[in-house]
N, C-alpha and C positions, 0 to 999 in steps of 0.2 A: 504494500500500500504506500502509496506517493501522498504523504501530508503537508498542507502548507500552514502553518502556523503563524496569524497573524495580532501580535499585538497594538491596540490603539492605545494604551495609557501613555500619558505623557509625561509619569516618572518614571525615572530609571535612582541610579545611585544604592539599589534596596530598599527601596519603599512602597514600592509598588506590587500591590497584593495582588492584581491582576498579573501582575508577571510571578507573583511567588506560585499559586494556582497551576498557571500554564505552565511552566516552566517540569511539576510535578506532572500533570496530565500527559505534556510530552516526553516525561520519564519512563511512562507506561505503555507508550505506544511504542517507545525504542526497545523498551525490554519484549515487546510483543513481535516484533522483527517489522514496522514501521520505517519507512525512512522520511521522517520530516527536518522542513526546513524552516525555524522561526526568524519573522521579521518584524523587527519593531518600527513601526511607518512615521511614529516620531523623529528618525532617522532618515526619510525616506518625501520625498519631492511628490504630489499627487494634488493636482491642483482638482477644484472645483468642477463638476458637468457645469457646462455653460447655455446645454442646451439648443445646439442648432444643428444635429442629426444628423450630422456629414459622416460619421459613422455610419448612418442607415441606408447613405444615398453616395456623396462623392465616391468614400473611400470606404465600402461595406468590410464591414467587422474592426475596423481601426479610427482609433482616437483620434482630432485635431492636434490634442494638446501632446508636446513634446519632451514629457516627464518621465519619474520614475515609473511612475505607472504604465504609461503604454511600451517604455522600451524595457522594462522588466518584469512588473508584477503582474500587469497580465499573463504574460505570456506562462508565466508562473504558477499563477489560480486556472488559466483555460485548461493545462497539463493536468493538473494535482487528482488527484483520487476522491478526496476529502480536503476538507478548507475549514479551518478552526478561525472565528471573528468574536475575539476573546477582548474586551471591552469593561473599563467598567461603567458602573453607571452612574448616570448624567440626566438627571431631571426624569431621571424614573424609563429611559431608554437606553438606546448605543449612543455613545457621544459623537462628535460632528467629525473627529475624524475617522473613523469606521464608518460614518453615515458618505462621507466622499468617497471610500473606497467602495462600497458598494456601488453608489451610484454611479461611479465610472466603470463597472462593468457590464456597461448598457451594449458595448460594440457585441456584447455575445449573443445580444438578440438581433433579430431581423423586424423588419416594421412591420410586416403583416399581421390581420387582429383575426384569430380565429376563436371559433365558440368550442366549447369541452362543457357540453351538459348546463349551459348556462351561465356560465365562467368565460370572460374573455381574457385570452392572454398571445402572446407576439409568441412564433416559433423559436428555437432557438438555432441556433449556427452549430452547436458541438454539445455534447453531454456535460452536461452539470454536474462537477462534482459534489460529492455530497457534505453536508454541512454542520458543523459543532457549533454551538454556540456556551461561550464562558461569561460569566460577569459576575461582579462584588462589591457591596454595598455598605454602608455602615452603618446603616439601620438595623435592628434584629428579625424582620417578619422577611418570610421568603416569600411575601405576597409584595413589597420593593419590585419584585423583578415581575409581578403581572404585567406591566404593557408594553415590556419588550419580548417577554415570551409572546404574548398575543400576536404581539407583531410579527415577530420570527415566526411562529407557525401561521398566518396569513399568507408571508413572503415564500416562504420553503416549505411548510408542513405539506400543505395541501398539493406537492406537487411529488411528495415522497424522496425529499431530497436531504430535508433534518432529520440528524439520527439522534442527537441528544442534546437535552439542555444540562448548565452548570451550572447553577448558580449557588453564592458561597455570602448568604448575610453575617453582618457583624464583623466584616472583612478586617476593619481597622485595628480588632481585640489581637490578631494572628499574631504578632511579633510583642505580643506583653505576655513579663517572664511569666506568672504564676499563672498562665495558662495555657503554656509550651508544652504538657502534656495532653491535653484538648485537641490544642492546635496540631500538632504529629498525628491523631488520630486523622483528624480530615483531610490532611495529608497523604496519609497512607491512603486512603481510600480516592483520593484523586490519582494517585498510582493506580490503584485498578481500577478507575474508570476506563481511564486513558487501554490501558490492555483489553478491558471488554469493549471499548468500540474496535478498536481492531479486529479481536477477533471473535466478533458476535456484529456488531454494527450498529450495537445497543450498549445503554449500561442499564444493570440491572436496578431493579427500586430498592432491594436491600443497601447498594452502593451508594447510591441516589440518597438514599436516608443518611446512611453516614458523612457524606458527606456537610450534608445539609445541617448536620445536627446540632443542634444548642451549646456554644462553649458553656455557659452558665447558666445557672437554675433562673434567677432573678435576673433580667436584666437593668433594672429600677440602679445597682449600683454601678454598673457601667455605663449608664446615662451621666448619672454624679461625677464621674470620672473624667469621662471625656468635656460636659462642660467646665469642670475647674481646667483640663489642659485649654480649650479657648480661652478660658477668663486669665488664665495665664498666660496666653502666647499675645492675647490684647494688650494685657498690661506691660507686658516687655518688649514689644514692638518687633515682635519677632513671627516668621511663617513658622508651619512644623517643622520643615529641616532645619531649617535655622534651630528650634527647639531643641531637636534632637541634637544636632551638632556641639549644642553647647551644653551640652549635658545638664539642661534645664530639670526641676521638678516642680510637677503641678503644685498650687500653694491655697494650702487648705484654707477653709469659711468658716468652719467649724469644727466644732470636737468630734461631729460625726465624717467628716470627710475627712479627718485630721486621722481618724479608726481605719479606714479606707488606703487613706496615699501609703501612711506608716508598712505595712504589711508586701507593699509591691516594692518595696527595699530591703526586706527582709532577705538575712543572706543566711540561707541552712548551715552549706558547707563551715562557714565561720563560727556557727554556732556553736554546731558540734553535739556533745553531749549536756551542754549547758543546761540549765532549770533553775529561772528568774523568771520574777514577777516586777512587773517596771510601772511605776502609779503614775499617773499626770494630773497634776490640778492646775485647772487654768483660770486666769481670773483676765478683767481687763476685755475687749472688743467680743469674746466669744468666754463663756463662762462656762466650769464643766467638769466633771471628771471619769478620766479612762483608762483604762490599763491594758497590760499583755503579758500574758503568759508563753514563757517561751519552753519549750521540753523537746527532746527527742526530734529535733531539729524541724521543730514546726515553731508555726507563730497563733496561738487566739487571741483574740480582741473581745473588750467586756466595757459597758456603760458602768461607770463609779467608781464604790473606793472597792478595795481588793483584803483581803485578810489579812494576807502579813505580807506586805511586799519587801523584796529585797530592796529595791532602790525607789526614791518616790522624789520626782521633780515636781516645783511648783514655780509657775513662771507664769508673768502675761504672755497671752495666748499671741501677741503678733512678736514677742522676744523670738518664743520659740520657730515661728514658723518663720521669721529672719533667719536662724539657725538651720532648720529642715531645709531652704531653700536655697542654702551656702548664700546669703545676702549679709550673714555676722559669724564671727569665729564663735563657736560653743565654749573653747576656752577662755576665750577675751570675755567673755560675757559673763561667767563667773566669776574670772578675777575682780570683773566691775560688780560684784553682787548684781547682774538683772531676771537673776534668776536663785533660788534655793536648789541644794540636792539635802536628802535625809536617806541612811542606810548605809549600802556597798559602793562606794567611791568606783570601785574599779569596775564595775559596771557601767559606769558614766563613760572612762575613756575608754570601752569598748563599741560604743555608740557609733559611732563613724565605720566600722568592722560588724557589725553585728547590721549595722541596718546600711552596708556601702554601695546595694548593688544599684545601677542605672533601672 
């Protein structure tokens, strides 16, 4: 099977989930004995249909325009077997650049309008190859991708030319640590998608399911999540890579997102075999208190005071999360008294190691 793999995201650098997705899919179809070839058209010259048919008339089957597109990627998609239009999504469809490539492969019809049962459609010039469609969203509902499936099976379905849809909600959770075991699963099973369309021409719905499946029970907290990352990428005048780049961390509102961020820095392997209890009383802009229990190289989270904590900080709530946010040194901050500790000192300067990860 001749695959053409076509990525429209317009990031690159690792960020881009539509390309983490394909990238897996087309793991599956090489291990399946596949020869595909991915191209990311972010890279790639393909102007706009303009609309005046000289493909149907002057020059039948060939473009005007004198781009990537007519002098390679066609000729590329007209060959292929299978054609993957792996997209994410964009206003609840394909975005505009997958919406050009498509529509510049208009040269592969002919003008003529014939009826099929009360369906009118143009014949074509060559066999169509058959059609995958991927896309990822950062919404949780797989009902996100209803009006591009609609559409993909308007376009291809009814012509028996789509063999499977992919769609992967909650895209944006895939590369956050404490859910890199979630995330593998879905993974794994976009591996054998990728092998069952090969060699079925389908995936199956058991695969379909896993894929699909719910990183987390609630998604209520990863709403919270993702908007402290805007209300932080606002407030520091920075986009996400920029975020990312600078090794930003979202900057808590509260005692309850303050339970939330703490945990996604939480670093096992540092732990160890550790077993501490860490109290927080916050006084000042957000008022409160929380603890964690640390054992057996896990993290819990609990609303109030704690039994007998080993270490117990008591700090205004915006000290600390100047501290949480590398905005103030934690040492300079107690040397200046703006904050108290009561307990196991050495707990404190394990802080930085115990909660370092990105």
């Amino acid at each position: 099977m001749k695959v053409l793999a076509l990525n429209s995201s317009p990031r690159g650098d690792g960020q881009s989930k539509t390309e983490l997705m394909l990238t897996h899919l087309v793991n599956g179809m090489r291990e399946a004995g596949a020869e595909v070839e991915v191209v990311e058209l972010r890279k790639k010259s393909v102007k706009h249909c303009i609309g005046c048919f000289t493909c149907w008339t002057k020059t039948p089957g060939v473009c005007i325009h004198k781009d990537d597109m007519t002098n390679e990627l066609f000729p590329k998609w007209r060959d292929s077997d299978l054609v993957i239009y792996a997209t994410p999504l964009y206003h609840f469809t394909l975005n505009a650049t997958m919406k050009a490539f498509i529509e510049r492969t208009l040269p592969f019809l002919e003008p003529y309008m014939e009826d099929h049962g009360g369906e009118t459609s143009h014949p074509a010039r060559y066999k169509h190859p058959k059609v995958v469609f991927l896309s990822v969203a950062g919404f949780p509902e797989i009902s996100a991708f209803g009006q591009l499936s609609s559409w993909a099976n308007f376009v291809f379905g009814r012509h028996g030319i789509l063999v499977a849809e992919i769609y992967r909600p909650m895209a944006e959770s895939m590369k956050t640590p404490f859910l890199m075991e979630e995330t593998n699963q879905i993974l794994n099973a976009t591996v054998q998608a990728g092998r069952e369309i090969v060699q079925n021409s389908k995936v199956s719905p058991e695969t379909l399911t896993r894929v699909t499946r719910p990183v987390v029970d609630d998604p209520k907290p990863y709403f919270e999540m993702a908007n402290l990352f805007w209300k932080t990428c606002i407030a520091e005048g920075v986009s996400p890579k920029e975020f990312e780049e600078k090794g930003l961390v979202p900057r808590p509102d509260s005692v309850e997102t303050f339970m939330l961020v703490m945990p996604m820095g939480f670093n096992p392997a540092a732990a160890g075999d550790a077993r501490a209890t860490i109290q927080f009383k916050f006084s000042g802009e957000a008022e409160g208190s929380c603890h964690f229990k640390i054992e057996n190289g896990k993290i819990q989270t609990a609303m109030g005071l704690a039994e007998k904590p080993d270490l117990t900080i008591e700090a205004p709530f915006g000290v600390w999360m100047d501290i949480m946010t590398r905005k103030a040194d934690g040492q300079q901050m107690f040397m200046e008294q703006k904050y108290k500790v009561i307990g196991d000192l050495s707990l404190l300067l394990r802080m930085n190691e115990l909660f370092g990860r990105k």
